[in-house]
Backbone bond lengths (Angstrom), bond angles and torsions (degrees), N, CA, C in turn:
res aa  C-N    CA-C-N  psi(-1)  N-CA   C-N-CA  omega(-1)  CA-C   N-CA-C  phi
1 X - - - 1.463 - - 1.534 111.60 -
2 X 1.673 106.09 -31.09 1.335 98.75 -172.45 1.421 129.05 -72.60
3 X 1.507 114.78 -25.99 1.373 153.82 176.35 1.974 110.20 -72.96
4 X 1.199 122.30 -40.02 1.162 127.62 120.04 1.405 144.58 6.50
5 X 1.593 107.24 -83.05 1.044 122.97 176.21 1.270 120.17 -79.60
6 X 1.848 107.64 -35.26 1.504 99.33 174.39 1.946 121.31 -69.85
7 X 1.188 102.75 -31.58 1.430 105.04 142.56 1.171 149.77 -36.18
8 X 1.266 105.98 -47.19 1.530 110.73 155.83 1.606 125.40 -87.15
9 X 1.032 106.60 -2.76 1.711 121.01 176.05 1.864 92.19 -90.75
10 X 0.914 124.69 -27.42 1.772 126.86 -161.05 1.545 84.42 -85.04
11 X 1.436 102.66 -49.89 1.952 98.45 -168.94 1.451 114.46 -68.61
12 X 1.123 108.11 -29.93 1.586 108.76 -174.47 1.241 99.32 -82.61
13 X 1.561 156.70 -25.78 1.055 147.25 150.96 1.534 126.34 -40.28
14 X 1.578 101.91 -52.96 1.422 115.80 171.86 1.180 120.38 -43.46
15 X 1.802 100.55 -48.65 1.550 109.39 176.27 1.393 135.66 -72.56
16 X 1.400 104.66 -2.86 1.379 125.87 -176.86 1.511 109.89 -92.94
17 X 0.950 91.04 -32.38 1.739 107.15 -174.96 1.421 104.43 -77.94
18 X 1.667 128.08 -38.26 1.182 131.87 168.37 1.394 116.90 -47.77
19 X 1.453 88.82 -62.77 1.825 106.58 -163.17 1.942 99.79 -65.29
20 X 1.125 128.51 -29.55 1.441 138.13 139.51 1.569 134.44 -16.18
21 X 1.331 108.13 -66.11 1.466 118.91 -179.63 1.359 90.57 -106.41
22 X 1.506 146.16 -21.71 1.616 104.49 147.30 1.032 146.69 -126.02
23 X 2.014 114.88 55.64 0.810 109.49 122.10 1.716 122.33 -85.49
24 X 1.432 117.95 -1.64 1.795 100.95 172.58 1.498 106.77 -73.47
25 X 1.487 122.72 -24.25 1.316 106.98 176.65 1.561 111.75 -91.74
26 X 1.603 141.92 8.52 0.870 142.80 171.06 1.564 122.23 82.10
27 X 1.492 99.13 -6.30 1.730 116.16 163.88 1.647 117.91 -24.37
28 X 0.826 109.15 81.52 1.979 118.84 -170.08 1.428 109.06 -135.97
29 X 1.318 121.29 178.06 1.341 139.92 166.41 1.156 89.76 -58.33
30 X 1.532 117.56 -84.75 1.043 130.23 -149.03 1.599 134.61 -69.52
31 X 1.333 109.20 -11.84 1.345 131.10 171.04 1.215 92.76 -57.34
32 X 1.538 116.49 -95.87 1.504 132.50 -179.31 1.572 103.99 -33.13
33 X 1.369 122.48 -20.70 1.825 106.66 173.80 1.395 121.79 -73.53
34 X 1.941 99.15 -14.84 1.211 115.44 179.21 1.317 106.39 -90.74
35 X 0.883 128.33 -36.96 1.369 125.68 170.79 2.029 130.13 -56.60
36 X 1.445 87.94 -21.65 1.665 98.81 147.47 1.267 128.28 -91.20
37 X 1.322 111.87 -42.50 1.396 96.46 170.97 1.694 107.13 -54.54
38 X 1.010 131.40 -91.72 1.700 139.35 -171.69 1.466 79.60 -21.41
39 X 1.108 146.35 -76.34 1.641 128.66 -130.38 1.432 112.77 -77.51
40 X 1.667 109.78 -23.47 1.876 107.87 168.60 1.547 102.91 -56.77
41 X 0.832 103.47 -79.18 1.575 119.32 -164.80 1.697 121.02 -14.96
42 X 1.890 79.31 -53.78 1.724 99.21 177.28 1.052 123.81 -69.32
43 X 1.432 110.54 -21.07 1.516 118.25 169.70 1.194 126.35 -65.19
44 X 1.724 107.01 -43.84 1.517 128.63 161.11 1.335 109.48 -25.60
45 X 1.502 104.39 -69.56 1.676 131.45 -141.67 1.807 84.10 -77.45
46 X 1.562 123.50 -34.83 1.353 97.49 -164.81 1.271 120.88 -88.10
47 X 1.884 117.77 -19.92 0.975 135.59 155.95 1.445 121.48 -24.11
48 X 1.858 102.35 -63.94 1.446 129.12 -171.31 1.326 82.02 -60.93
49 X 1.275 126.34 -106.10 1.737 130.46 -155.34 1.839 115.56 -41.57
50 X 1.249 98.03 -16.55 1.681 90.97 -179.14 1.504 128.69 68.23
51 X 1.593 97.89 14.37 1.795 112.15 175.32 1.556 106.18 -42.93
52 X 1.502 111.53 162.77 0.996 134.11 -166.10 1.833 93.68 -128.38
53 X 1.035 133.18 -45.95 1.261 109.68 125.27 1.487 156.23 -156.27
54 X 1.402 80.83 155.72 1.603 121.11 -158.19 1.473 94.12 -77.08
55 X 1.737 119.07 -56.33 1.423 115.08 -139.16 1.938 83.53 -80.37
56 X 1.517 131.23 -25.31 1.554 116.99 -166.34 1.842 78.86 -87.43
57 X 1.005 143.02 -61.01 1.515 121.78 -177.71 1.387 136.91 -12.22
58 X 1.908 96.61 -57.99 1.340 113.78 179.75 1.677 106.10 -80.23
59 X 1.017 114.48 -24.49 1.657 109.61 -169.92 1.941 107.93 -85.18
60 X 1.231 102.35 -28.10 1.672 110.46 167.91 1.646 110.00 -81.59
61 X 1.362 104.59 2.72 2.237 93.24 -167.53 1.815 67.32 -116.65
62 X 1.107 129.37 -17.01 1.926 114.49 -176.69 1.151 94.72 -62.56
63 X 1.616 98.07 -68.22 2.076 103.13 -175.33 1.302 120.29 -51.34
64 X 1.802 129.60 -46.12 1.178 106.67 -175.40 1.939 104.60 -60.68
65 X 1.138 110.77 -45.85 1.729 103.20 178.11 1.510 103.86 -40.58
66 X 0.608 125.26 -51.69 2.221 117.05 -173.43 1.624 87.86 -71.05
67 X 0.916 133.80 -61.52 1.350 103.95 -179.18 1.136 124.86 -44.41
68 X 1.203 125.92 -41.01 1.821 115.39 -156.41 1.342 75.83 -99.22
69 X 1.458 160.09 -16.15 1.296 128.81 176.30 1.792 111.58 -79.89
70 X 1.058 99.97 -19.25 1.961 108.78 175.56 1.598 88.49 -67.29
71 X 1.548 119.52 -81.63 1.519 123.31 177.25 1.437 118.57 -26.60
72 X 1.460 110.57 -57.53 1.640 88.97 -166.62 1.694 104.87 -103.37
73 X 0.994 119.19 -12.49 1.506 92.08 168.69 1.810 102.33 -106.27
74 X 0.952 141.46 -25.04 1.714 123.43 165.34 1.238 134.88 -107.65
75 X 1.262 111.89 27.54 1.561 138.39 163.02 1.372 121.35 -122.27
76 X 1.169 114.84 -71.10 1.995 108.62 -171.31 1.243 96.82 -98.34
77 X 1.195 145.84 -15.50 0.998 136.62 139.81 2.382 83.97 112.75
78 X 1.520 103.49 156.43 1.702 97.42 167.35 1.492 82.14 -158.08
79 X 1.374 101.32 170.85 1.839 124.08 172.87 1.539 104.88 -58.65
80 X 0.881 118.33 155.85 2.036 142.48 -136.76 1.519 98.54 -139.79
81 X 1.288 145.61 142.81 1.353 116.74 131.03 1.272 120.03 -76.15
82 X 1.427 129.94 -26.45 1.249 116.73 151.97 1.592 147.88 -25.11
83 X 1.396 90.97 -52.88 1.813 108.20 173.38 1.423 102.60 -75.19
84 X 1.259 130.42 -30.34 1.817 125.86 -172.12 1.585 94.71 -66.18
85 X 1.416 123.35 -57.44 1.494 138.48 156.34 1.583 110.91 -5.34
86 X 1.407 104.57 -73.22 1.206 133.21 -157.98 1.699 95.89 -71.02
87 X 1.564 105.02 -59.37 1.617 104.33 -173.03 1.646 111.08 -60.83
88 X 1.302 104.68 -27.14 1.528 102.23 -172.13 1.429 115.75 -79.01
89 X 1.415 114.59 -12.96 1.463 120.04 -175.73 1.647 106.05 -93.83
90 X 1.495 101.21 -9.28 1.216 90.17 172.53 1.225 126.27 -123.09
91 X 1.775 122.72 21.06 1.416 169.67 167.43 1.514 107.85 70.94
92 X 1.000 112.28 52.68 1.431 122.80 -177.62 1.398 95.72 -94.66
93 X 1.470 102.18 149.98 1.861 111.56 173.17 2.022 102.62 -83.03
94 X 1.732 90.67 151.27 1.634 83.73 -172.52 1.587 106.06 -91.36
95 X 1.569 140.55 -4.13 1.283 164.00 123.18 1.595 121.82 -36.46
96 X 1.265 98.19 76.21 1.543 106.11 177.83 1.813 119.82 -126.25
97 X 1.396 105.18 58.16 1.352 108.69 177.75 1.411 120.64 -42.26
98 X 1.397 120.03 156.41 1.456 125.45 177.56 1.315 102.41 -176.26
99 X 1.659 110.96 89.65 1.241 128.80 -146.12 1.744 95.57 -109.57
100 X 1.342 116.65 153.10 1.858 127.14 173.57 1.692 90.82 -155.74
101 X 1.213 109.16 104.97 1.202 138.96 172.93 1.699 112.49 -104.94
102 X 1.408 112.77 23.81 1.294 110.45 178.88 1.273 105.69 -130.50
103 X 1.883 127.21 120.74 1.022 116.41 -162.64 1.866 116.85 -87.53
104 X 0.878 95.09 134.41 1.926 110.82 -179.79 1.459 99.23 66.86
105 X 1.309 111.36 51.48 1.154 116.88 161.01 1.657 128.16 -44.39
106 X 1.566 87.97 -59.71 1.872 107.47 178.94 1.407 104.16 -95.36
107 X 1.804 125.68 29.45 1.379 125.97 159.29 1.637 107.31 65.16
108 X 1.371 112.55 -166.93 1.688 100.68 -177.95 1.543 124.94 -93.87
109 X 1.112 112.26 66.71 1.510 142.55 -163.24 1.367 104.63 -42.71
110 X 1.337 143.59 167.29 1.908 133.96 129.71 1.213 115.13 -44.81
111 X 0.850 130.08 -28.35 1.501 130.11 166.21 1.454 107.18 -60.46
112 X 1.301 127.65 -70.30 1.465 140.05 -159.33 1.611 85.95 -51.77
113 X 1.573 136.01 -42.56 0.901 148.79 -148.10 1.300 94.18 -71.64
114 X 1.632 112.00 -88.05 1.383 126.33 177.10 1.220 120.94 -31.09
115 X 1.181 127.71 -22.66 1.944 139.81 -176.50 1.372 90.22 -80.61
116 X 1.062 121.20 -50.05 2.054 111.92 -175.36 1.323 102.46 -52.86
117 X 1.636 112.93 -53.35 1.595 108.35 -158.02 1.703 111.98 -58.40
118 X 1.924 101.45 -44.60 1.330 113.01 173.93 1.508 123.26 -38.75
119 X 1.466 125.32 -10.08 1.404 116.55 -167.52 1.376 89.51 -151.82
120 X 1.346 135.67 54.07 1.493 145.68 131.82 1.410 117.54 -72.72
121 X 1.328 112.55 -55.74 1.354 125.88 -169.31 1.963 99.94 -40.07
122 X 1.183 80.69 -46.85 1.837 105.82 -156.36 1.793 95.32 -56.30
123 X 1.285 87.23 -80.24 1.936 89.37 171.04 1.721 122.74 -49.80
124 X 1.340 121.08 -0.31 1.487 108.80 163.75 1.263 111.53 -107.08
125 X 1.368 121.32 -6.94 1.350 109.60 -156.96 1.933 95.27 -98.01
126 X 1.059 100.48 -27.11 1.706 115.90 -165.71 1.547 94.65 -51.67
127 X 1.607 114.74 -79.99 1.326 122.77 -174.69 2.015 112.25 -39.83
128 X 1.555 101.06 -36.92 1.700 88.37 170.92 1.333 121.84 -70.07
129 X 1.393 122.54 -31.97 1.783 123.38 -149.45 2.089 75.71 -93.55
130 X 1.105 132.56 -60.09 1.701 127.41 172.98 1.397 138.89 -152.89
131 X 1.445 91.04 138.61 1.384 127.01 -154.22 1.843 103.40 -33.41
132 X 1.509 105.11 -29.15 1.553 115.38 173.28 1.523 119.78 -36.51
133 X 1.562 102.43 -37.67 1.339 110.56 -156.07 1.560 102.38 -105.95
134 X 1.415 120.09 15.79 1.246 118.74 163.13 1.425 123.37 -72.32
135 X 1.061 107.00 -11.38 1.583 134.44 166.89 1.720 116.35 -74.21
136 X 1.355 102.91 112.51 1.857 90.20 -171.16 0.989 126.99 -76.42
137 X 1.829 124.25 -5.13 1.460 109.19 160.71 0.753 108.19 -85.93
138 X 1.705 150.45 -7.65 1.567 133.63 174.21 1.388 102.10 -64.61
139 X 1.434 119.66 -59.12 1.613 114.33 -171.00 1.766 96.25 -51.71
140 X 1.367 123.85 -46.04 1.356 88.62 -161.45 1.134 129.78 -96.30
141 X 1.610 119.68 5.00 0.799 120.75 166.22 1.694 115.06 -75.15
142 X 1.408 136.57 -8.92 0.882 133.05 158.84 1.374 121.11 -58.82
143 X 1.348 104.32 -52.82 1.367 117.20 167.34 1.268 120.96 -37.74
144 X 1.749 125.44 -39.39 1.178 134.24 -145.49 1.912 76.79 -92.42
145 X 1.375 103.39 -74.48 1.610 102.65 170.54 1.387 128.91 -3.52
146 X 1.321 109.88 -80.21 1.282 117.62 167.34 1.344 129.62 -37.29
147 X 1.126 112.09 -48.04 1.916 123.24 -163.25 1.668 82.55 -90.33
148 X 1.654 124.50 -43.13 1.812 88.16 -177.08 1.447 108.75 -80.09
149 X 1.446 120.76 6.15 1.771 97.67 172.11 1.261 103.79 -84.03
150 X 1.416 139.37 -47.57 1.491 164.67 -168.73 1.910 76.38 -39.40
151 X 1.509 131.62 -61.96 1.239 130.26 -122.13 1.523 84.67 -100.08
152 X 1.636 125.76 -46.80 1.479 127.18 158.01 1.211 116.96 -14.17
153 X 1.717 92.53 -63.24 1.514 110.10 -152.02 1.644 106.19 -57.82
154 X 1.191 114.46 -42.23 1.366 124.54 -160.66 1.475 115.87 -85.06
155 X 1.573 108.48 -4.99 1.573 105.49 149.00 1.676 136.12 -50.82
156 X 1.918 94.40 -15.85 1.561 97.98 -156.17 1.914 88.08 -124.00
157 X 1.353 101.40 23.65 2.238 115.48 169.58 1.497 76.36 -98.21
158 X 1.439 86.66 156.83 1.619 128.16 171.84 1.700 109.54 -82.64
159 X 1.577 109.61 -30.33 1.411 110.27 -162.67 1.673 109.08 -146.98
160 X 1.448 90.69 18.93 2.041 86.16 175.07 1.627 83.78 -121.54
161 X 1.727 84.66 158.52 1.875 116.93 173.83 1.766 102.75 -97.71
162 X 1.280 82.72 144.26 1.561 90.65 168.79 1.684 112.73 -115.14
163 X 1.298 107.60 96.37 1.639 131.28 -163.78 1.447 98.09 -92.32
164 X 1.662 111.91 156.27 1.437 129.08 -171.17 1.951 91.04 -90.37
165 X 1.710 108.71 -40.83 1.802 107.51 -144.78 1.726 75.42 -80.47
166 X 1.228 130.57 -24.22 2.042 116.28 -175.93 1.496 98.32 -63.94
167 X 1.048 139.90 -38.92 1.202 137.89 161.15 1.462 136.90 -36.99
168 X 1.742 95.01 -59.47 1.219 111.21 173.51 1.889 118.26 -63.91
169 X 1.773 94.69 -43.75 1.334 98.42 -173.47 2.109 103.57 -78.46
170 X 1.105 126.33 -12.97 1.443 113.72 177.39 1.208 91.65 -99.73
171 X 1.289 169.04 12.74 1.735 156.07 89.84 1.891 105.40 -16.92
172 X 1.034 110.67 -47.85 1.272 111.03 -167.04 2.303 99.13 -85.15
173 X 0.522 62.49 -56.62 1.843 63.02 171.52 1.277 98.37 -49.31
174 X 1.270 136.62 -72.27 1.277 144.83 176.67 1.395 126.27 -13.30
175 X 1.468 75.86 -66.16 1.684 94.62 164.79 1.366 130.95 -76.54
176 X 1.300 124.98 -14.16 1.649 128.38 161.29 1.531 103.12 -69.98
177 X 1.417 110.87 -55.52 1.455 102.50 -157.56 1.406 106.83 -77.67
178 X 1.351 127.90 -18.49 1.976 115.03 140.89 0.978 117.54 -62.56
179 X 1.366 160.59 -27.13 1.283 162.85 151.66 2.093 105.43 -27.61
180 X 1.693 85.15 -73.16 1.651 97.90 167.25 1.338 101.95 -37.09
181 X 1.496 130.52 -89.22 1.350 117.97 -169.64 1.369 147.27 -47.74
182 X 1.575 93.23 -30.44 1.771 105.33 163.87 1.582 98.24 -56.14
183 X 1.556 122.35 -57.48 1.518 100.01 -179.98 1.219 143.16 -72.05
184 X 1.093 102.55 4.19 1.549 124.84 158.93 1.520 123.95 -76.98
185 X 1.243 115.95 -57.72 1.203 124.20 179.45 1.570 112.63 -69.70
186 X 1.432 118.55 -35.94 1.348 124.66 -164.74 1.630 81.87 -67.46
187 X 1.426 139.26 -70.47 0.995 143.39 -150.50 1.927 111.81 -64.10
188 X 1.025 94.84 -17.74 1.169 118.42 165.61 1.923 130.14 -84.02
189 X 0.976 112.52 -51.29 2.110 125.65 152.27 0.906 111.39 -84.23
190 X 1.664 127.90 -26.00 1.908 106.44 -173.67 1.980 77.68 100.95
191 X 1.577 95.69 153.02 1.432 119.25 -171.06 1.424 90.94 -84.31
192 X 1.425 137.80 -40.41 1.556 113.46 -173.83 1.323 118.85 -60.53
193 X 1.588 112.20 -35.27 1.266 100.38 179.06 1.557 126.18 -88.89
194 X 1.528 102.91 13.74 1.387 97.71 177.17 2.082 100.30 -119.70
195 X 1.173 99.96 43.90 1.354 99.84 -178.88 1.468 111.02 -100.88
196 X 1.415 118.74 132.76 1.414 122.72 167.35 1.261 141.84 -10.96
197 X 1.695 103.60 -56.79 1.473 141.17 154.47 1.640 109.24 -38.07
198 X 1.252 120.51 -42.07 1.205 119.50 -161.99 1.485 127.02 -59.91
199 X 1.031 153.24 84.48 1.271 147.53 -149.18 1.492 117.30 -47.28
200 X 0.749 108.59 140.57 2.290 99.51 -169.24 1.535 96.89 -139.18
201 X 1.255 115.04 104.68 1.308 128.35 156.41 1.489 130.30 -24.92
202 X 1.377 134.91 91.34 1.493 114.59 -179.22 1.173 145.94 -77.77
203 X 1.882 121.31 115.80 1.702 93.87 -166.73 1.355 88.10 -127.42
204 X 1.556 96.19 -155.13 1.409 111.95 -177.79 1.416 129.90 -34.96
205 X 1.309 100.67 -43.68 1.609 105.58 -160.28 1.554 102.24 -64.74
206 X 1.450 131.27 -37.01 1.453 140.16 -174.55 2.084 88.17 -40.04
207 X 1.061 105.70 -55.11 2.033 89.43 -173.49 1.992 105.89 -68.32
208 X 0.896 126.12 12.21 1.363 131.26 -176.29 1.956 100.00 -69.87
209 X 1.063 124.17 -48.54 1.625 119.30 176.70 1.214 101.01 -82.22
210 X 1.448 129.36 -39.24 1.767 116.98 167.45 1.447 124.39 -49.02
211 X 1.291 106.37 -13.76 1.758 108.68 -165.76 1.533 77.30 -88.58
212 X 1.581 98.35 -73.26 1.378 105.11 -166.10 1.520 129.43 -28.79
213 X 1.411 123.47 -57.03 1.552 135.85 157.77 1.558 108.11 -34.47
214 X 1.445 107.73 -63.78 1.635 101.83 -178.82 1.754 122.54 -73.72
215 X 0.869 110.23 -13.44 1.766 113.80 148.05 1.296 119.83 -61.07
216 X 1.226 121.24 -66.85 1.317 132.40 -146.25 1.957 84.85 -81.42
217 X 1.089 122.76 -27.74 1.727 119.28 -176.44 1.295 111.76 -76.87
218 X 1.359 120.48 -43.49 1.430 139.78 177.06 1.597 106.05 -41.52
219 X 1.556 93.95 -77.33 1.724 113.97 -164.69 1.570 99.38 -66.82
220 X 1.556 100.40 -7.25 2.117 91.69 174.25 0.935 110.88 -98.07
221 X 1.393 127.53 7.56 1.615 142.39 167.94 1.522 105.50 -63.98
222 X 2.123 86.65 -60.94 1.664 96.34 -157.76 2.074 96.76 -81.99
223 X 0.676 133.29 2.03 1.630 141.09 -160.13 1.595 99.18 -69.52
């Protein structure tokens, strides 16, 4: 019996350790459901435009998707149907604002810090997956997008604030990590062709992080 049990104490560890590293890698149904949705589309879009490439397109719109699914469901946290579930069984209202509308209130905090890093990813990846976003108000206005739904969203959490400086500081991330890529890319075409001025054709691919964001928000509803 005793031999047994330590056996089953070995497996349930094992299994813990599984169910562990994937959820850190996001190994789910539903991940991979996202990963079809995003991948029709792109196929569509690369078909239509006739890129040359397609395969670094699709492999940078995979990664930004694992990012914003790490970000918005195990970092800033967004509304669940689960937790509405959860709050309602335990008669809690699903409207629980907790608003700071004063900027640098708590000065330049680790927090204020960590909010920059959180929205780098976002601003480098945009300008690679399309050419749209070589343009710095497209990236940031995505940026801006994003961080006010994130800040929406969290009117309708039980236990997140909806802050003015998370705003300010994922605008500001945004904008470094396009910064990063302009110097990448510039060094890469030569500075004329990565100049502001430059006229940039708009096609399809510019909705490629719009799909992406509204996937990855959706299925973190149903998750």
């Amino acid at each position: 019996m005793e031999g047994i049990t330590n056996n089953q104490t070995v497996s349930a560890t094992q299994l813990g350790l599984f169910e562990s590293i994937a959820d850190l890698l996001l190994i789910d149904p539903i991940f991979i459901f996202g990963i079809v949705l995003i991948a029709v589309p792109l196929m569509l879009i690369c078909k239509k435009e006739g890129s040359v490439h397609k395969g670094k397109m699709i492999f940078l719109s995979l990664v930004m998707y694992y990012y914003l699914c790490v970000m918005l469901g195990h970092i800033v946290g967004i509304p669940t149907l689960k937790e509405y579930i959860r709050l309602s069984r335990l008669g809690e209202t699903f409207f629980n604002p907790k608003l700071n509308l004063i900027p640098l209130s708590d000065g330049f905090s680790l927090s204020f810090v960590l909010n920059i890093f959180l929205f780098i990813p976002l601003g480098f990846l945009c300008p690679f997956i399309s050419k749209s976003y070589k343009k710095m108000k497209n990236t940031l206005l995505i940026g801006i997008g994003l961080s006010l739904f994130i800040e929406i969203a969290q009117l309708f959490t039980l236990y997140r604030a909806t802050d003015i400086n998370d705003l300010l500081t994922n605008v500001m991330g945004t904008f470094i990590g396009y910064l990063c890529s302009k110097w990448i890319l510039s060094k890469r075409e030569g500075l004329e062709a990565y100049s502001e001025t430059t006229p940039i054709k708009r096609d399809c691919t510019v909705y490629v992080p719009i799909i992406i964001i509204a996937v990855t928000s959706i299925l973190g509803f149903f998750s």
